[in-house]
N, C-alpha and C positions, 0 to 999 in steps of 0.2 A: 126599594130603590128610591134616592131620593136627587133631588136637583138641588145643586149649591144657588142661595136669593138672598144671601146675608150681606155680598158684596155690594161697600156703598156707591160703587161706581152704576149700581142696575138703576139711580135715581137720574142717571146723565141720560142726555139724549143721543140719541146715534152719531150725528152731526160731531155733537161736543167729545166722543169717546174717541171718533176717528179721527179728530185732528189731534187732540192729546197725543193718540198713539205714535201718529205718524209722526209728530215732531218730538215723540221721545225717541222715537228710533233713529231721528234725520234725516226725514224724505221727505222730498218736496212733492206735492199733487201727484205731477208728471210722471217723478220716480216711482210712487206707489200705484198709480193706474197702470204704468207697463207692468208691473212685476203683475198686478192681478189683472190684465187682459182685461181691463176698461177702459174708457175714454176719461181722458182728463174733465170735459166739463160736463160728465155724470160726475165723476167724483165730486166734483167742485158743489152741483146741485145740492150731496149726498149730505156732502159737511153744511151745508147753509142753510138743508131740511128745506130744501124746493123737492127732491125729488126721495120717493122711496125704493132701495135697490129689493130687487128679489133677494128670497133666501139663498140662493148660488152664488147670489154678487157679495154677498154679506161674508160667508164663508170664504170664497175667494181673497177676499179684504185681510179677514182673521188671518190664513196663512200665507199670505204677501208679508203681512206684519209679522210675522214667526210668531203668533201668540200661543201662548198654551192651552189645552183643554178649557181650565175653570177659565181663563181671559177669555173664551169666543163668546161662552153663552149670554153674558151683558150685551154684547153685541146684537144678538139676536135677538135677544127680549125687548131691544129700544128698537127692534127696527119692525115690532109686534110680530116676530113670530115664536114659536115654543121652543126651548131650549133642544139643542141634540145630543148633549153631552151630560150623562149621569153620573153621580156619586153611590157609588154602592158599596155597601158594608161587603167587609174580607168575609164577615160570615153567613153571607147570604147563599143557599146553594146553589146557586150558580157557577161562586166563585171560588168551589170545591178544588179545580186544577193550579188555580192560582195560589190558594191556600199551600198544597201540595206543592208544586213546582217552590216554592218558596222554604219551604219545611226540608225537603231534598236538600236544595242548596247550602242553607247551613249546616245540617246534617254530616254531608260530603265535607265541609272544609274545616271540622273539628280533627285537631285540636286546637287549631286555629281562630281566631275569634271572628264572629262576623255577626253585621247588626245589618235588620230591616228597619229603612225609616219611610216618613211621608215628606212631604213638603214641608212641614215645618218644623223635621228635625226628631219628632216626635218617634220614639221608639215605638213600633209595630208588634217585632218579633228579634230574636236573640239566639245563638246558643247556649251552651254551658260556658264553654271558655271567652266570651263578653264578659262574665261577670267579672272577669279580672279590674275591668276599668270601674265595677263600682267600689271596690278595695277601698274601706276609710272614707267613703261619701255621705255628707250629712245623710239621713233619711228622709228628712221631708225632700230633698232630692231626686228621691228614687220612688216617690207617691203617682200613683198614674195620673195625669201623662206625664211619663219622663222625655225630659229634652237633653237630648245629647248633647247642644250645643250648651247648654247650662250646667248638664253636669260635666263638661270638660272645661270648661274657663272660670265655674264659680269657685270662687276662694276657700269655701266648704264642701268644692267637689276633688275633679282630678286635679284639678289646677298644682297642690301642694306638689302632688307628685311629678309633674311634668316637668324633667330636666330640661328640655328647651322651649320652655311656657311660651316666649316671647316668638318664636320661630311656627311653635305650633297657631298660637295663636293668629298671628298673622296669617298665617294656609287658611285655618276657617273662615275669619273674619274677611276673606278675600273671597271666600268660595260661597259667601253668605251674600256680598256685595254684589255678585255675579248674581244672584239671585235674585236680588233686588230690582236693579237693571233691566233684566229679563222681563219680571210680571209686576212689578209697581204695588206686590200686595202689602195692603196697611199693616197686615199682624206682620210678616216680613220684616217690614220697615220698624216697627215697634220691637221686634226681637232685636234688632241691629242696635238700636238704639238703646236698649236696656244691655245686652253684651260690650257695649262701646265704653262703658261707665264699672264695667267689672276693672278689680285694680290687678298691674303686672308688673313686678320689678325687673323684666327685662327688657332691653330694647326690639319693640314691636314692627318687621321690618316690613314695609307699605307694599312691595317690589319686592318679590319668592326671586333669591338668588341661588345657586349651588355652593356645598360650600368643599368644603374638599374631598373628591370620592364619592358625593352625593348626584341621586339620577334622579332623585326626589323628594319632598319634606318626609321626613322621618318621624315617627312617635314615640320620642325619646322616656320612657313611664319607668318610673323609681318603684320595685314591687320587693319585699322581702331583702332590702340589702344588695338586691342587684338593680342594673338599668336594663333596661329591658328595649329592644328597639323595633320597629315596626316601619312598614310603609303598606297601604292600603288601595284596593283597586274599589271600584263603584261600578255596579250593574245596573239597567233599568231594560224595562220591557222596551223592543225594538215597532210595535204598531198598536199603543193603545187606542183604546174607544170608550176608552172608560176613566172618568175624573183619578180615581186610586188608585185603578193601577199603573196610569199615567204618571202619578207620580209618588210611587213604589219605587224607593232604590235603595241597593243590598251593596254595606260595603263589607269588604273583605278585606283581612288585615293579615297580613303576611310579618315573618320574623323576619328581620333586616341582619342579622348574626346569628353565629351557631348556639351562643348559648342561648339565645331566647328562644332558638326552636328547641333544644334541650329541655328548657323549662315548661314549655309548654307542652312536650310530647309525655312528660313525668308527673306531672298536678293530675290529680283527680278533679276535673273540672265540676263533675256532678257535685259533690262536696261543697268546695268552694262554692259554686251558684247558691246550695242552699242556704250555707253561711251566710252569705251577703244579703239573702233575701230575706231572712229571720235577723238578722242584725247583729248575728255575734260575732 
């Protein structure tokens, strides 16, 4: 079991971390001491470092702010006490049920594709019928860690294939941003930035509109001569306690048409996977 201390934010002082937060989120003092059932001028002490809250007042702060797991524990550590929130390896036995309940699930939604990631995108775990999306992706691509968000917009990845590059793109690149937002994390932000500079000859729309008959962005994938269409659902655990598996989430990719349920219900997925995985 290990505790995430890499984050450059664990060199800020408490003071300095709550007021960043509070004014990336847009709350004034007043507004943040109601939500966390404090007095405005504790808070005010807290950020100025007149005053040090208890470890319940600190917590309280964290989900006033909606932080996430890895964002509480700088919090805690600048306010000297020991982190609450662990980062534990998928294969530590512990997290035998986890493993399992995860392994089910894609299991269950073959022939269907469905991919486990972390927080930064990073493939976890896969079924057979994922490997569809590595079809024709450079390899050093697919070198562990692989990054989904890289291997679907890089120019050497899915990208060629993506009949509505510019539509898809837009969907991540918004749902990336959302993430951004959210946790302020640098590798985050470095990802955004290194994906912002991948090239797209189509128009990248800023604003997800519908377009006709659509309930949702669609994953429009050019595969053997057909288009292939998708739209996907995202899971995550409903009461983590735990940095991973807090941010553990399985998308699931559904056929958006008969023929690509067709195609998918007919491919010997096992095959293909190994295909893709030895490179031929």
């Amino acid at each position: 079991m290990t505790v995430t201390t890499t984050d450059p934010r664990l060199s800020q002082s408490l003071g300095d971390l709550l007021r960043q937060w509070r004014k990336h989120r847009l709350l004034s003092q007043m507004e943040l001491a109601t939500l966390a059932e404090i007095s405005p001028r504790h808070l005010s002490f807290i950020e100025n470092g007149r005053s040090v809250p208890s470890r319940d007042a600190v917590l309280r702060l964290a989900e006033a702010l909606g932080l996430e797991l890895r964002e509480r524990n700088p919090l805690l550590l600048a306010a000297g006490y020991a982190p609450v929130y662990h980062e534990t390896s998928l294969e530590a036995p512990h997290m035998s049920a986890v493993r399992d309940m995860v392994r089910q699930v894609l299991a269950a939604h073959e022939p269907y594709p469905a991919v486990v990631l972390d927080r930064y995108w990073n493939r976890v775990d896969a079924n057979d019928p994922a490997w569809l999306f590595g079809q024709g992706v450079h390899p050093e691509l697919l070198e562990e860690p692989v990054n989904l968000l890289r291997v679907s917009l890089h120019p050497e990845g899915m990208a060629p294939r993506i009949a509505n590059l510019g539509e898809w793109r837009g969907h991540l690149m918004s749902r990336l941003r959302q993430q951004v937002t959210m946790t302020a994390d640098p590798d985050l932000i470095k990802l955004y930035d290194e994906l912002s500079g991948y090239p797209c000859d189509q128009p990248e729309p800023k604003v997800e509109l519908p377009g006709p008959g659509e309930i949702a962005v669609p994953l429009k994938l050019r595969y053997q001569g057909r288009e292939l269409a998708f739209f996907s659902t995202m899971a995550t655990f409903g009461t983590p306690l735990d940095i991973t598996v807090a941010e553990l989430a399985i998308e699931s990719f559904f056929p958006a048409d008969a023929e690509t349920a067709e195609v998918l219900r007919t491919t010997d997925w096992k095959a293909a996977a190994e295909s893709v995985a030895t490179g031929q």
